[in-house]
C-alpha positions in Angstrom: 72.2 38.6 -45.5 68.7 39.1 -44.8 68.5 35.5 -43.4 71.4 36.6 -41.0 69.5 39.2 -39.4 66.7 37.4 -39.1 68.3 34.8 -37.1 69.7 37.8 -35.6 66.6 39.5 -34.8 65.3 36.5 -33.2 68.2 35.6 -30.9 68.0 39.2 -29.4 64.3 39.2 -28.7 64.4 35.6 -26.8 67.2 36.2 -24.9 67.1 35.6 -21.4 69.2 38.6 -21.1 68.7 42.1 -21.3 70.0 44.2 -23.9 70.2 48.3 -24.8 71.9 50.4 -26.8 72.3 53.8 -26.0 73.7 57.0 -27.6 76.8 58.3 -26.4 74.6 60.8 -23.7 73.4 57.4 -22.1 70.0 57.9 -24.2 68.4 54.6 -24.5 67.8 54.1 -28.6 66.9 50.1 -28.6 65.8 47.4 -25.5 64.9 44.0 -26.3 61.8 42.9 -25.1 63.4 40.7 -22.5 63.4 44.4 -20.6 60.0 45.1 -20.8 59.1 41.7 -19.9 61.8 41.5 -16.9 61.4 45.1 -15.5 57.8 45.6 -16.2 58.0 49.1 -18.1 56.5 50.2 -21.5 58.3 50.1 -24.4 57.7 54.4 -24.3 58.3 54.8 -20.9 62.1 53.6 -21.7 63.4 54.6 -25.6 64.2 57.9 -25.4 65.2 58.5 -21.8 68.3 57.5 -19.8 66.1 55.5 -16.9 69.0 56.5 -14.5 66.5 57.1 -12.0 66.2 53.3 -12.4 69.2 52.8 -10.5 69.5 52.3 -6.8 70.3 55.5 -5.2 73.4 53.7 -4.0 74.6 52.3 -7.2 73.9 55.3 -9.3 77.3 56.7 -8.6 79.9 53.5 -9.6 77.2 53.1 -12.7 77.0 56.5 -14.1 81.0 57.2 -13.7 81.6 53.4 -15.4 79.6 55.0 -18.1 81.2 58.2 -18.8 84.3 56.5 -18.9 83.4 54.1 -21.2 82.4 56.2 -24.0 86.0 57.9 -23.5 87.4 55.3 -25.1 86.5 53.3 -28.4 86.2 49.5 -28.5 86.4 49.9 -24.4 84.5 47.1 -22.6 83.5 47.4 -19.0 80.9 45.3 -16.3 79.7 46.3 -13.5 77.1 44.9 -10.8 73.3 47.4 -9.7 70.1 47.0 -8.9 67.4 48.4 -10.9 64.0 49.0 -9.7 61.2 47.3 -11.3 57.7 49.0 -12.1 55.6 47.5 -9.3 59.0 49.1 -7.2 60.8 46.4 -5.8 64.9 46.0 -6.5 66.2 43.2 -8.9 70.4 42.9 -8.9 71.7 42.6 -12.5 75.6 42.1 -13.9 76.0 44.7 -16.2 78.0 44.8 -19.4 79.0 47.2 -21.7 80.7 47.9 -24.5 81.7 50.8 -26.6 80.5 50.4 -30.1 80.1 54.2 -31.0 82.4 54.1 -33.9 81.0 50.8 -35.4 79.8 51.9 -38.6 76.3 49.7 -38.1 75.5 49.7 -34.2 77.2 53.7 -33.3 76.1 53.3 -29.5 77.0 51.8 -26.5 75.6 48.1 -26.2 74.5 47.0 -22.8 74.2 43.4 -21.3 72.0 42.8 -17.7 71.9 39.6 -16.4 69.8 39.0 -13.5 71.8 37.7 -11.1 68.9 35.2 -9.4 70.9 32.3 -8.0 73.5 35.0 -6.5 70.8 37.1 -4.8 70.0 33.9 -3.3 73.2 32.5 -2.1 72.9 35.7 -0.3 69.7 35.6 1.4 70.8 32.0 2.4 73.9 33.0 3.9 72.5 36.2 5.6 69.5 33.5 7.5 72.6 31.4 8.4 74.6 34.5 10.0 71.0 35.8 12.1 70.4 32.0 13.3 74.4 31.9 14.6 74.4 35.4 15.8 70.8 34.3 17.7 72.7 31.0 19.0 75.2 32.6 20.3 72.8 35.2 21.9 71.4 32.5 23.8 74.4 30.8 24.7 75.4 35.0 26.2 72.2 35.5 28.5 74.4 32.4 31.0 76.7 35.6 31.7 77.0 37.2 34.8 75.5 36.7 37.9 72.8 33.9 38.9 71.0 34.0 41.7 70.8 30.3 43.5 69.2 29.0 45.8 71.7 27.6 48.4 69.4 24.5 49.6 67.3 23.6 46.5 69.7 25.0 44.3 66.7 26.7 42.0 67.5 30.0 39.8 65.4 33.0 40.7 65.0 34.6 37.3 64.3 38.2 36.2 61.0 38.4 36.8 61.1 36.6 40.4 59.9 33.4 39.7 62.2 30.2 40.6 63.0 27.6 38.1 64.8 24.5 38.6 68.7 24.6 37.4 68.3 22.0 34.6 65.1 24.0 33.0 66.2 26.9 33.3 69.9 26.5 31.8 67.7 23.9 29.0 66.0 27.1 28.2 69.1 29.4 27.9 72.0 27.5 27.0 69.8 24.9 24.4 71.0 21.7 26.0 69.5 18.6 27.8 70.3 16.9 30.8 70.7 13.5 31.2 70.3 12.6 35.0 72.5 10.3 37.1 74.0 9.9 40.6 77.7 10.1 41.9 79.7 8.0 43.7 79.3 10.6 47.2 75.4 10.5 47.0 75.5 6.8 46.4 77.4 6.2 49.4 75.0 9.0 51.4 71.7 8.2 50.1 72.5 4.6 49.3 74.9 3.0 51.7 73.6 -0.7 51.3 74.9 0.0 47.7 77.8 1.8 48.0 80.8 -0.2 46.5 83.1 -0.9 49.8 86.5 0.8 49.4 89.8 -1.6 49.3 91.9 -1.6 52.5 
């Protein structure tokens, strides 16, 4: 038996994961030192108190009410997903699970997994770069709107701040495309004549 909690003992204290167990008024009574390690706090700084205030102001709400639910009921087993503020004061997003365990003659409290949710947090921050690069594409591809000013001989664009610009720079500049430069059949036949193609009869 000894040898049980041992191996026990050891599994909880390298876990990757977070765990607590608190009394029924959300008292923390045991972390691992995977919190102390991950979050940055001492070990009395946390045992003892609720570290509510660790929550995100925004999260506190959804967390607190899973919780008082939760001890409701015996055996119950909830998850939900906050951030928690580390001691240096930056936010770190854990999935949190928990599990009523009040009436279990050995543990009497409520035990509480955090994961840190890394690779989520940044799937997120990868999709949110992707989103602010499309939305500023298609700013870009917006500022062609409305009305351009032309020049009706050179056909240069007077711009916002007076200055003229060629067409093909100044629509490369807005719109993000190249132009590839050729000549037409009609200016051929005007500029060209000796190489105009003759037309059938």
């Amino acid at each position: 038996m000894q040898e049980q909690e041992d191996s026990f003992r050891l599994l909880v204290e390298n876990s990757n994961d977070i765990l607590t167990i608190r009394e029924a008024d959300g008292r923390v009574r045991y972390t691992n030192p995977t919190f102390y390690r991950m979050l940055g706090y001492k070990q009395e700084e946390i045992v003892g108190s609720t570290c509510f205030e660790l929550i995100h102001p925004e999260d506190r709400d959804v967390v607190l009410g899973a919780l008082d639910e939760l001890v409701k009921t015996p055996g119950a087993r909830d998850s939900v997903q906050c951030r928690a503020r580390h001691a240096e004061g930056f936010w770190m997003t854990f999935e949190i699970v928990a599990s009523n365990l009040l009436d279990h003659p050995e543990v009497k409290g409520v035990v509480i997994n955090g994961r840190h949710i890394v690779d989520r947090e940044k799937r997120e921050a990868r999709k949110d770069q992707l989103i602010a690069e499309l939305k500023q594409t298609l700013l870009g591809l917006n500022t062609l709107a409305g009305i351009l000013r032309i020049c009706a001989s050179c056909k240069k664009i007077q711009e916002e701040s007076g200055n003229w610009q060629q067409i093909e720079a100044y629509v490369r500049d807005h719109a993000q495309v190249e132009f590839s430069h050729g000549i037409c059949p009609e200016c051929t036949s005007y500029w060209y004549p000796e190489h105009a193609q003759e037309k059938p009869e």
